[in-house]
N, CA, C and O atoms as a CHARMM CRD file, in Angstrom:
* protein
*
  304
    1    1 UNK  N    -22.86400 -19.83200 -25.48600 PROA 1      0.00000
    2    1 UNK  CA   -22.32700 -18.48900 -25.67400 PROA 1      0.00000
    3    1 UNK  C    -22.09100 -17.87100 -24.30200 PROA 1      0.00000
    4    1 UNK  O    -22.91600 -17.79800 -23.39100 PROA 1      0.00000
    5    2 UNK  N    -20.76500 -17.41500 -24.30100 PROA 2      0.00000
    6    2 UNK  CA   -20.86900 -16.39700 -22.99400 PROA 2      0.00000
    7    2 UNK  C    -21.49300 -15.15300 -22.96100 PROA 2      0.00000
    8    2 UNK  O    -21.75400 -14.40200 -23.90200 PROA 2      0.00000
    9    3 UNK  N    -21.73700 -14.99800 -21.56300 PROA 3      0.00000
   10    3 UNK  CA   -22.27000 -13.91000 -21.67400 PROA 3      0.00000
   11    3 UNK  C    -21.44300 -12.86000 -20.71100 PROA 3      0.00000
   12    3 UNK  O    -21.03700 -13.21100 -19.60300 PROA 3      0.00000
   13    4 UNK  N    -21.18300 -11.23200 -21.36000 PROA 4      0.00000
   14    4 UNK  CA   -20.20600 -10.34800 -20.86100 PROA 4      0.00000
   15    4 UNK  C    -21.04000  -9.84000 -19.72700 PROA 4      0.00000
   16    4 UNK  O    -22.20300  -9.50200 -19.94800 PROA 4      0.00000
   17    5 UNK  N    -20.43900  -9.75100 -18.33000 PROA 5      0.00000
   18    5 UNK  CA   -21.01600  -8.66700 -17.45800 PROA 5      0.00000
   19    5 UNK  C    -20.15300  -7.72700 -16.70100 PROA 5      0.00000
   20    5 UNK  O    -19.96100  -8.26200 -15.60900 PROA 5      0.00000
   21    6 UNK  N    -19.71900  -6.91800 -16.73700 PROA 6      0.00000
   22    6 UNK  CA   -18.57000  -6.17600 -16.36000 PROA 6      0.00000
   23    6 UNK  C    -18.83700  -5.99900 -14.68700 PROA 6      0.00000
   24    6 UNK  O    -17.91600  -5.46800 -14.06700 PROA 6      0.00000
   25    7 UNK  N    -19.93500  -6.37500 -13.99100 PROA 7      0.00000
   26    7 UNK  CA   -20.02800  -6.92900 -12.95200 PROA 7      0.00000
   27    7 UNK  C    -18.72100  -7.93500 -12.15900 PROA 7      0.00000
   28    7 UNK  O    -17.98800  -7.68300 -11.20200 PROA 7      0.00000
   29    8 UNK  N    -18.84800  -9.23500 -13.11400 PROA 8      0.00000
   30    8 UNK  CA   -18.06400 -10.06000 -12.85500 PROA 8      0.00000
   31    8 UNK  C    -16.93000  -9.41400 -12.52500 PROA 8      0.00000
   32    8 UNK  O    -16.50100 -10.17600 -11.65800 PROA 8      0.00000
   33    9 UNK  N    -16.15900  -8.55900 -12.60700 PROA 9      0.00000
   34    9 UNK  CA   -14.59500  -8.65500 -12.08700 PROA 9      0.00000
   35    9 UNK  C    -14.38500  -7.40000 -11.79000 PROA 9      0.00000
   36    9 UNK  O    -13.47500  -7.21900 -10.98100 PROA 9      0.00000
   37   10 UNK  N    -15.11600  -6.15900 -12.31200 PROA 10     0.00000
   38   10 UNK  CA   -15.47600  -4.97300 -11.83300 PROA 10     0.00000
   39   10 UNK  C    -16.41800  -4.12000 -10.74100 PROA 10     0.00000
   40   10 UNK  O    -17.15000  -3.14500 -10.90900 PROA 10     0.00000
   41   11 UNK  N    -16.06300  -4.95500  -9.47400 PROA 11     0.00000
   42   11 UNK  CA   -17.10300  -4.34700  -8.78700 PROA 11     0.00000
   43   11 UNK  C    -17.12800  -3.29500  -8.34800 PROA 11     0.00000
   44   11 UNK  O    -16.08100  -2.67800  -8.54000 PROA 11     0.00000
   45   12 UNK  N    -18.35800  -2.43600  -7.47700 PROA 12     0.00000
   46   12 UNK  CA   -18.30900  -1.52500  -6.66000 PROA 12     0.00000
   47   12 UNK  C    -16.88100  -0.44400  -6.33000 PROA 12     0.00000
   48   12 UNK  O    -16.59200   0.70400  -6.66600 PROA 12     0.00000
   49   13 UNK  N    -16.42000  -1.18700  -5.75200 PROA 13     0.00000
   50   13 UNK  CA   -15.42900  -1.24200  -5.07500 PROA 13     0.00000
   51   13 UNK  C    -14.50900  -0.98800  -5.86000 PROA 13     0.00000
   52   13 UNK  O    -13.91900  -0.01700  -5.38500 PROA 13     0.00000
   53   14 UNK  N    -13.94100  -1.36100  -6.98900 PROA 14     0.00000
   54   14 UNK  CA   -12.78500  -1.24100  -7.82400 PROA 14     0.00000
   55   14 UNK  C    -13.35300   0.31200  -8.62000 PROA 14     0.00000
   56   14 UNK  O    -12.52700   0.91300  -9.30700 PROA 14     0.00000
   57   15 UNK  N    -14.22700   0.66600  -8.53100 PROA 15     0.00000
   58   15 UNK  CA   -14.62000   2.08300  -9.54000 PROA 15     0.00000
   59   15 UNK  C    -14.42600   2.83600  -8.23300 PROA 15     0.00000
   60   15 UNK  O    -13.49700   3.63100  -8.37500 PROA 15     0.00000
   61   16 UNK  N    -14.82900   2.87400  -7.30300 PROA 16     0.00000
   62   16 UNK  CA   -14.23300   3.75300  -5.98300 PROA 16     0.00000
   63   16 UNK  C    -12.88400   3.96200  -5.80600 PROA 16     0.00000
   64   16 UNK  O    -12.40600   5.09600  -5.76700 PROA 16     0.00000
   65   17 UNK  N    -12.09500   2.74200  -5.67300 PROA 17     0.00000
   66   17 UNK  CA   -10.96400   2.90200  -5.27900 PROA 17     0.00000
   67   17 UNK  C    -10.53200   3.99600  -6.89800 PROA 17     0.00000
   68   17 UNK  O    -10.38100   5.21500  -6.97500 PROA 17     0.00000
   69   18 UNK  N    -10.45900   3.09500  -7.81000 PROA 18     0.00000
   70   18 UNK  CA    -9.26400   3.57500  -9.11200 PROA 18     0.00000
   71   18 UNK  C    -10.01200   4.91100  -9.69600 PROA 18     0.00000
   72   18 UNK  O     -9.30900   5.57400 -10.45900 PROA 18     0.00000
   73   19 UNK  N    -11.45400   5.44900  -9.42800 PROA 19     0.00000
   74   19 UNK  CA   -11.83400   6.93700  -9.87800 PROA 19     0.00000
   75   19 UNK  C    -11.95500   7.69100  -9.15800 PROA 19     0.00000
   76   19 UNK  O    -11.36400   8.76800  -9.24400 PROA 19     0.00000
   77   20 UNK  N    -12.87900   7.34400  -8.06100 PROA 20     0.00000
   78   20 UNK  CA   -13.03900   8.52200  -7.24600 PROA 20     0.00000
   79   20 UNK  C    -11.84200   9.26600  -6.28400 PROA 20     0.00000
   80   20 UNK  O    -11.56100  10.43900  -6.04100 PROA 20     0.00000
   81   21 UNK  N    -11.12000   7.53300  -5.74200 PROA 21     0.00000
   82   21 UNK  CA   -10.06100   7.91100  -4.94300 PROA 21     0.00000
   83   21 UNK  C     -8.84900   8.50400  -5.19900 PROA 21     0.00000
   84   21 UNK  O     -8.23700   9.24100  -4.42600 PROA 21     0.00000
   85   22 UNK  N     -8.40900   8.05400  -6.65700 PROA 22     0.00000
   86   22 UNK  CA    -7.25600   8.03500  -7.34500 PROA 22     0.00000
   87   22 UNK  C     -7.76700   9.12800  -7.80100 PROA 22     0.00000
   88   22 UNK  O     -6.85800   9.87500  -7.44100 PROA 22     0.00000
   89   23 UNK  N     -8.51700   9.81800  -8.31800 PROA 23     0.00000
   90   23 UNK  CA    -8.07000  11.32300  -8.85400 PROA 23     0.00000
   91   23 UNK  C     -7.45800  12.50200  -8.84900 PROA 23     0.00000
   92   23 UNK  O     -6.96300  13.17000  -9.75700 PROA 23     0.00000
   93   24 UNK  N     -7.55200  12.65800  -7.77800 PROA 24     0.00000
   94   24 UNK  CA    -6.67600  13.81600  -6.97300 PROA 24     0.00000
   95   24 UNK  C     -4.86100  13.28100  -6.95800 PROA 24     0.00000
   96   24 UNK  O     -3.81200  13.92500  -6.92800 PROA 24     0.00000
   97   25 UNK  N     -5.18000  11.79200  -6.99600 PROA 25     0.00000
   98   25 UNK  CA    -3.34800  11.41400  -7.20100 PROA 25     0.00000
   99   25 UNK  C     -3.11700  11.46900  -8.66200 PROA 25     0.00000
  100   25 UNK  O     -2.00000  11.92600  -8.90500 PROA 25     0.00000
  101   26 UNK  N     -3.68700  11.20700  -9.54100 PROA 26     0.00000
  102   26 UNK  CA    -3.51100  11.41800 -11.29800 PROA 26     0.00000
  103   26 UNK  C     -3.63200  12.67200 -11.65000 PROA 26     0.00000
  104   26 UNK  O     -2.70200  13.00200 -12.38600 PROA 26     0.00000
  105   27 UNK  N     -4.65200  13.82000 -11.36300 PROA 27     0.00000
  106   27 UNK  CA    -3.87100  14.93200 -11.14700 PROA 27     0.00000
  107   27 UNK  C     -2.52500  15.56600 -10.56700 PROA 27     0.00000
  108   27 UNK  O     -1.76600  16.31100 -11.18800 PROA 27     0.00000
  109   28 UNK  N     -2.38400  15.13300  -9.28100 PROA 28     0.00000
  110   28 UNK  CA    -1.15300  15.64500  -8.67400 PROA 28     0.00000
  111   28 UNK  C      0.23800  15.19500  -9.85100 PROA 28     0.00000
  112   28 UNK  O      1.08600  16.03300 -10.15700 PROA 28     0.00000
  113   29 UNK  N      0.25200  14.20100 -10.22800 PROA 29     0.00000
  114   29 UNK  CA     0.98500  13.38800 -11.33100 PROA 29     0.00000
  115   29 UNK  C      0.92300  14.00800 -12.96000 PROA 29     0.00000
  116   29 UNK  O      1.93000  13.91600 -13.66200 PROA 29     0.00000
  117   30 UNK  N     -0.28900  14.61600 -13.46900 PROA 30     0.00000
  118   30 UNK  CA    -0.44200  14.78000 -14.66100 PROA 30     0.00000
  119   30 UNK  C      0.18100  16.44000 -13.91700 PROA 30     0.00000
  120   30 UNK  O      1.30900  16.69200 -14.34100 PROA 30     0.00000
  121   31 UNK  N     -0.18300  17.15000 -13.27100 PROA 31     0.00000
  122   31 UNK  CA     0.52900  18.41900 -12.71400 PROA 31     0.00000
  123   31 UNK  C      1.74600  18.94300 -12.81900 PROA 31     0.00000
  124   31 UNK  O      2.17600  20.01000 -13.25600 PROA 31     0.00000
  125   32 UNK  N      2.51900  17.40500 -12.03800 PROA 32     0.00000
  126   32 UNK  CA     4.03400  17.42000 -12.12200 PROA 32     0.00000
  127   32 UNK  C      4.66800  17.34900 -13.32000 PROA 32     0.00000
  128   32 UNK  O      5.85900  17.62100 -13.46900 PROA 32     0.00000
  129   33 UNK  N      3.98500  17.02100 -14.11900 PROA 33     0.00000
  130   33 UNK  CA     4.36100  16.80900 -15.70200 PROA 33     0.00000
  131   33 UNK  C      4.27300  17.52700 -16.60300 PROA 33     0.00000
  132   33 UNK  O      5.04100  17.59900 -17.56200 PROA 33     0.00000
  133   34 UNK  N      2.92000  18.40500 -16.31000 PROA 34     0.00000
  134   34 UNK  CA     2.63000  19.36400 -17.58500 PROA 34     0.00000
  135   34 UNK  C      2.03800  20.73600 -17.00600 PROA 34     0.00000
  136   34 UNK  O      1.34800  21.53400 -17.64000 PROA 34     0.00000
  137   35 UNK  N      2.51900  20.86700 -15.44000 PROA 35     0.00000
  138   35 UNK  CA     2.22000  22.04400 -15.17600 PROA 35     0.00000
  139   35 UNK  C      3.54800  23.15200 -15.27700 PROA 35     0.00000
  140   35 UNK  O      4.68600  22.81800 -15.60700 PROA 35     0.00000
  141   36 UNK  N      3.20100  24.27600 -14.98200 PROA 36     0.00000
  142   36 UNK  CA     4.64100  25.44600 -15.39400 PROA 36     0.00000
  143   36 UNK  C      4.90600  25.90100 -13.99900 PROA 36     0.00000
  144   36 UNK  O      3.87700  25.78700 -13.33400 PROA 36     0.00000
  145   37 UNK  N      5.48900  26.17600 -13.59800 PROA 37     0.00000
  146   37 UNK  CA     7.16300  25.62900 -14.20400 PROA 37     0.00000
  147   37 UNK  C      7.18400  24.61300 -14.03000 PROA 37     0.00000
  148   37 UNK  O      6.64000  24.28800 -12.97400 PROA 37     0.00000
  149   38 UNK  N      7.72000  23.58600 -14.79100 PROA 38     0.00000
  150   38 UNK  CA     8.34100  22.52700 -15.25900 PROA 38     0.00000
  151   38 UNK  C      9.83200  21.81600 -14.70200 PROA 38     0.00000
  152   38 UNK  O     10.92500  22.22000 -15.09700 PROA 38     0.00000
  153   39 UNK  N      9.69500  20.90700 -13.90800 PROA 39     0.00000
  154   39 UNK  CA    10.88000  20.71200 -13.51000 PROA 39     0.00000
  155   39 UNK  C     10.68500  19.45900 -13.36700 PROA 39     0.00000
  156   39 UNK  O     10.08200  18.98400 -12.40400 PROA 39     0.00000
  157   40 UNK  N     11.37100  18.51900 -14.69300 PROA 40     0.00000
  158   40 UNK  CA    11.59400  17.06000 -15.03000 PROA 40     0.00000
  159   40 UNK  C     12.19100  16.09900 -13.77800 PROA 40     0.00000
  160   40 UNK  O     11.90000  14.92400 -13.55800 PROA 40     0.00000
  161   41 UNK  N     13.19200  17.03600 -12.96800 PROA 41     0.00000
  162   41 UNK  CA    13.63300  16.14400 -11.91700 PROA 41     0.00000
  163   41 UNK  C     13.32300  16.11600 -11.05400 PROA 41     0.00000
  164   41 UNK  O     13.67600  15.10000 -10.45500 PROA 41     0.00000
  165   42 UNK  N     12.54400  17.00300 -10.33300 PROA 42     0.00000
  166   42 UNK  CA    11.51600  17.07200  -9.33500 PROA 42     0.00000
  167   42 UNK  C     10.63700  15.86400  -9.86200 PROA 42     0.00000
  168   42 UNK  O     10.43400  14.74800  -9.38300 PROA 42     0.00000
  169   43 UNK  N     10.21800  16.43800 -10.93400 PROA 43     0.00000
  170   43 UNK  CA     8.64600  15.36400 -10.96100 PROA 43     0.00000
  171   43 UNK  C      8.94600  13.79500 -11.02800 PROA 43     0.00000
  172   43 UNK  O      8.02200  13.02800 -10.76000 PROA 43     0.00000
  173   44 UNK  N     10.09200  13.32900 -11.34600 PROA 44     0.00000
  174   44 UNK  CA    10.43100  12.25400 -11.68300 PROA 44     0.00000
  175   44 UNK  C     11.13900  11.71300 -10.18400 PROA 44     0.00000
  176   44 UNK  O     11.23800  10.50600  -9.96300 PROA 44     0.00000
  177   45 UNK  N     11.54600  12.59700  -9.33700 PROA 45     0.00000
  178   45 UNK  CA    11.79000  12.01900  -7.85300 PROA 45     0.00000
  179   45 UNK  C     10.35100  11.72300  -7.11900 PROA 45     0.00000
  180   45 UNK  O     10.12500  10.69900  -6.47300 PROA 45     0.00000
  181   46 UNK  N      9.48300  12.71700  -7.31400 PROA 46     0.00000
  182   46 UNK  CA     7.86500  12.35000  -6.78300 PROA 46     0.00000
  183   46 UNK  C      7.50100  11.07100  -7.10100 PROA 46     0.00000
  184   46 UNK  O      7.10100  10.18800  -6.34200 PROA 46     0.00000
  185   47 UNK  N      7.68200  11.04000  -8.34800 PROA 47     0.00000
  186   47 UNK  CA     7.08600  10.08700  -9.04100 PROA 47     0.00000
  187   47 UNK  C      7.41400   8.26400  -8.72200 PROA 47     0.00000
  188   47 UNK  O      6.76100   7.22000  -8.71200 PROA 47     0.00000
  189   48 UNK  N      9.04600   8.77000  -8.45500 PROA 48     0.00000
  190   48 UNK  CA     9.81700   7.67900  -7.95800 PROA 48     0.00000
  191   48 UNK  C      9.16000   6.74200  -6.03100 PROA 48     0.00000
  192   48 UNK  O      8.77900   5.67100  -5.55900 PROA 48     0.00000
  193   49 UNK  N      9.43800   8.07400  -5.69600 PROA 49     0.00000
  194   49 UNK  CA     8.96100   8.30800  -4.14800 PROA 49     0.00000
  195   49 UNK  C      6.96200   7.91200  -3.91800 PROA 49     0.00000
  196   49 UNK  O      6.48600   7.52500  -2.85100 PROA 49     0.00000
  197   50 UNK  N      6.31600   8.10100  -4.94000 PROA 50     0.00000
  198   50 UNK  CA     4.95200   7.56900  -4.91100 PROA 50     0.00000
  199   50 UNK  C      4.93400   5.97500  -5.28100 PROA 50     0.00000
  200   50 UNK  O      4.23000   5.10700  -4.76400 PROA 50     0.00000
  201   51 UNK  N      5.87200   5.83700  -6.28700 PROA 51     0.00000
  202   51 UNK  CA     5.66500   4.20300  -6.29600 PROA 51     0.00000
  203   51 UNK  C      6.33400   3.39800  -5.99800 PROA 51     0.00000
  204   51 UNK  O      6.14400   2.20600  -6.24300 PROA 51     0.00000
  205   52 UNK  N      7.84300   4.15500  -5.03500 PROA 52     0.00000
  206   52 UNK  CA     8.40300   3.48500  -3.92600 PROA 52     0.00000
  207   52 UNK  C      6.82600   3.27700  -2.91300 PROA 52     0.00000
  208   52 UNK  O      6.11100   2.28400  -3.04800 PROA 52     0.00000
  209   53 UNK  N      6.61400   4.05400  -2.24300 PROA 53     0.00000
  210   53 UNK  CA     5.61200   4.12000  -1.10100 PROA 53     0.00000
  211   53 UNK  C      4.41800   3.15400  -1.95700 PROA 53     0.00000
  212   53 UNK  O      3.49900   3.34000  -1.15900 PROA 53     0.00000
  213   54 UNK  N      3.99700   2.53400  -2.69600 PROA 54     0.00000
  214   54 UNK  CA     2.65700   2.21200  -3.31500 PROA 54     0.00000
  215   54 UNK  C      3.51100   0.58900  -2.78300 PROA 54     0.00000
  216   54 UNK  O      3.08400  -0.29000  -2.03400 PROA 54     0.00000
  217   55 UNK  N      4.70700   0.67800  -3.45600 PROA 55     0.00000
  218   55 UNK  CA     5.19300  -0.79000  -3.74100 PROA 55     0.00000
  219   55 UNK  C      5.30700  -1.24800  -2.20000 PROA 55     0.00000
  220   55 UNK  O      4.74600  -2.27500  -1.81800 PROA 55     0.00000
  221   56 UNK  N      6.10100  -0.39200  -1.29100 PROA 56     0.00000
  222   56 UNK  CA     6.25600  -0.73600   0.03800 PROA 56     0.00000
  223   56 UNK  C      5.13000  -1.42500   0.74300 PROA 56     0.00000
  224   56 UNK  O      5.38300  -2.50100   1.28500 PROA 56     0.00000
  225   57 UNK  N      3.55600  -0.79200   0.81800 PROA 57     0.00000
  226   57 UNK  CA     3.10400  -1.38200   1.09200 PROA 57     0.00000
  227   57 UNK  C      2.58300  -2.23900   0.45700 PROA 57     0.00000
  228   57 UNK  O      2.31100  -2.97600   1.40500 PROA 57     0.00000
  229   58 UNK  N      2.26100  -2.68700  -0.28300 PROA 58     0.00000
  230   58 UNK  CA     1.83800  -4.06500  -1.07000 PROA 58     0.00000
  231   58 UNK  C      2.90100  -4.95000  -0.53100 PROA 58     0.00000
  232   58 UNK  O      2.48700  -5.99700  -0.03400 PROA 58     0.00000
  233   59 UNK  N      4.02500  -4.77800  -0.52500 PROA 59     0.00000
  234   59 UNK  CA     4.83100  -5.92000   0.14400 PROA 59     0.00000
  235   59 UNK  C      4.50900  -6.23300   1.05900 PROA 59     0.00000
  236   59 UNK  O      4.37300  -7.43500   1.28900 PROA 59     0.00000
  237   60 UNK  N      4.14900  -4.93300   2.32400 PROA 60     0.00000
  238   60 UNK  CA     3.87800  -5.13600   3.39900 PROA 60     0.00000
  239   60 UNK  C      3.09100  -6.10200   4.07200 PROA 60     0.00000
  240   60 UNK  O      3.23400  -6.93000   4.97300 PROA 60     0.00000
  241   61 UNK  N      1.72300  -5.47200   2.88900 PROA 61     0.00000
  242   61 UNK  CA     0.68900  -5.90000   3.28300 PROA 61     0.00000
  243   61 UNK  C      0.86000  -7.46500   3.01400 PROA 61     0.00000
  244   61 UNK  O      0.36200  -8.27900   3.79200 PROA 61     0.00000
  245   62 UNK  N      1.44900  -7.78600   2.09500 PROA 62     0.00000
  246   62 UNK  CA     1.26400  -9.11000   1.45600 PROA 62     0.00000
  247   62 UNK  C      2.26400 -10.16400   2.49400 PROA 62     0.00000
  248   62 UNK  O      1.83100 -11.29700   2.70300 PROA 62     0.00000
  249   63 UNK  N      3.31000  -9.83600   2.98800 PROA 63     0.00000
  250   63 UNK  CA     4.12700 -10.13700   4.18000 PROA 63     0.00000
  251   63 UNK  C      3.04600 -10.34300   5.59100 PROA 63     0.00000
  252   63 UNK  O      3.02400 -11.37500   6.26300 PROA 63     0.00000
  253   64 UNK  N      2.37300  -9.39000   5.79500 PROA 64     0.00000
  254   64 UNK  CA     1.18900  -9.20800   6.52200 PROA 64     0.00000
  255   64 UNK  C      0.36500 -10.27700   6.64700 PROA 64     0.00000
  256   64 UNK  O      0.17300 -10.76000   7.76300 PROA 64     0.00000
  257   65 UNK  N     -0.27800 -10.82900   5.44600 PROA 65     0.00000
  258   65 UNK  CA    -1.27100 -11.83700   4.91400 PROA 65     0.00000
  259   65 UNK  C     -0.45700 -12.92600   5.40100 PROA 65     0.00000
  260   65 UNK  O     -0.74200 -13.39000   6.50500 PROA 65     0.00000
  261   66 UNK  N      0.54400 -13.42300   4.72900 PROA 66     0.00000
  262   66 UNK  CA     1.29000 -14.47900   5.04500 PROA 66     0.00000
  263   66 UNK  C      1.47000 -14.96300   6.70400 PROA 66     0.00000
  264   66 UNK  O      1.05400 -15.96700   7.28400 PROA 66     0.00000
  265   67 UNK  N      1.94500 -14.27300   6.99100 PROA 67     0.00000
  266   67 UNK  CA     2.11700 -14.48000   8.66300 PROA 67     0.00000
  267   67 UNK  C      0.87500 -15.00900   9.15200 PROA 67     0.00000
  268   67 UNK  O      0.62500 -16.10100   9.66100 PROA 67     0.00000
  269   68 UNK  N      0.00200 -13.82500   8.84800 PROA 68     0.00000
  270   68 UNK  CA    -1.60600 -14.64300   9.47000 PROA 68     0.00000
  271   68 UNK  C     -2.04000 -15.82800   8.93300 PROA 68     0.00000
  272   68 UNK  O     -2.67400 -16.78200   9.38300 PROA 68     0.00000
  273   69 UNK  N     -1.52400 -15.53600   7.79400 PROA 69     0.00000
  274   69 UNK  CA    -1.93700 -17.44100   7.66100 PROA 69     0.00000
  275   69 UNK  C     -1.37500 -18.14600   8.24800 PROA 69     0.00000
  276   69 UNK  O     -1.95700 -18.95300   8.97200 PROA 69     0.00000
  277   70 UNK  N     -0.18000 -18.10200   8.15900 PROA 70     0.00000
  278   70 UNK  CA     0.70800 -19.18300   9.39500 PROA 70     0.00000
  279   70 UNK  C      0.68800 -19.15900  10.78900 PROA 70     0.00000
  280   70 UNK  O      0.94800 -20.12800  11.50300 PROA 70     0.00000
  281   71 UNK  N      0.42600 -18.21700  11.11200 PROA 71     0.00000
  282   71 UNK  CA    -0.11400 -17.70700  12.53100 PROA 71     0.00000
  283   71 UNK  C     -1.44800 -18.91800  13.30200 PROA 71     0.00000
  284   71 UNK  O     -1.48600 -19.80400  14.15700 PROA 71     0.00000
  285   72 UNK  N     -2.59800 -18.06700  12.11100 PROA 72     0.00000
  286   72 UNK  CA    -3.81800 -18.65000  12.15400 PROA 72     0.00000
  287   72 UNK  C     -4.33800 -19.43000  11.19300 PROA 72     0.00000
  288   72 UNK  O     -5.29300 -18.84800  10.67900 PROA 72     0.00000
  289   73 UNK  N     -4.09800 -20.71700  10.61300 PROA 73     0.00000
  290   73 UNK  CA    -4.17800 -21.60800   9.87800 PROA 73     0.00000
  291   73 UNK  C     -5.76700 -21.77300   9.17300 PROA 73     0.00000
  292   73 UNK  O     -6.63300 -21.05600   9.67400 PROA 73     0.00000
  293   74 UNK  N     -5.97600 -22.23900   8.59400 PROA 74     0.00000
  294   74 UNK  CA    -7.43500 -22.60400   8.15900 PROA 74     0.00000
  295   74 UNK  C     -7.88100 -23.63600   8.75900 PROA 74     0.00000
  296   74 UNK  O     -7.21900 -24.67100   8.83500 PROA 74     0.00000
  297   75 UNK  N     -9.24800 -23.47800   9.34500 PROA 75     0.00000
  298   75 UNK  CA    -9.81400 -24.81800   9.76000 PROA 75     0.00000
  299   75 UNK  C    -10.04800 -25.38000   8.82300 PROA 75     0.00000
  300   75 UNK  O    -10.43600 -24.75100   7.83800 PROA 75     0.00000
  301   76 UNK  N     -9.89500 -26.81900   8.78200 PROA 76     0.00000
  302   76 UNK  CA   -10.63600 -27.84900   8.16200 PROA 76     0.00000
  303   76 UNK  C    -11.61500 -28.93100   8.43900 PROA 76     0.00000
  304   76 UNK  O    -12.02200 -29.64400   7.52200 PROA 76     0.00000
């Protein structure tokens, strides 16, 4: 039988980043949406413009990673 530990793939670290850190951005977001005045195209350019900028760097970073590996290889 397995056994569940939400340990395993949930660490520390992942409840920091996605609650504590991210709140103030899921507000700013739930704000743009359902605060007054209301302005659908504003909030939907923010919205655009936050996960342009989220996506940018993940590419970045991941472009980033790559190089150093090829850069600096793994010993074996």
């Amino acid at each position: 039988m397995v056994e569940f530990d939400a340990w395993n793939f949930l660490y520390p670290g992942t409840w920091v980043i996605f609650i504590i850190i991210g709140t103030p951005v899921y507000t700013a977001i739930l704000g743009w949406f359902l605060g007054k005045p209301r302005d659908m195209e504003k909030a939907l350019m923010a919205l655009t413009y936050l996960i342009g900028f989220i996506v940018s760097m993940w590419v970045g970073f991941y472009i980033l990673t790559v190089l150093i590996g090829v850069i600096f290889p793994a010993a074996m």
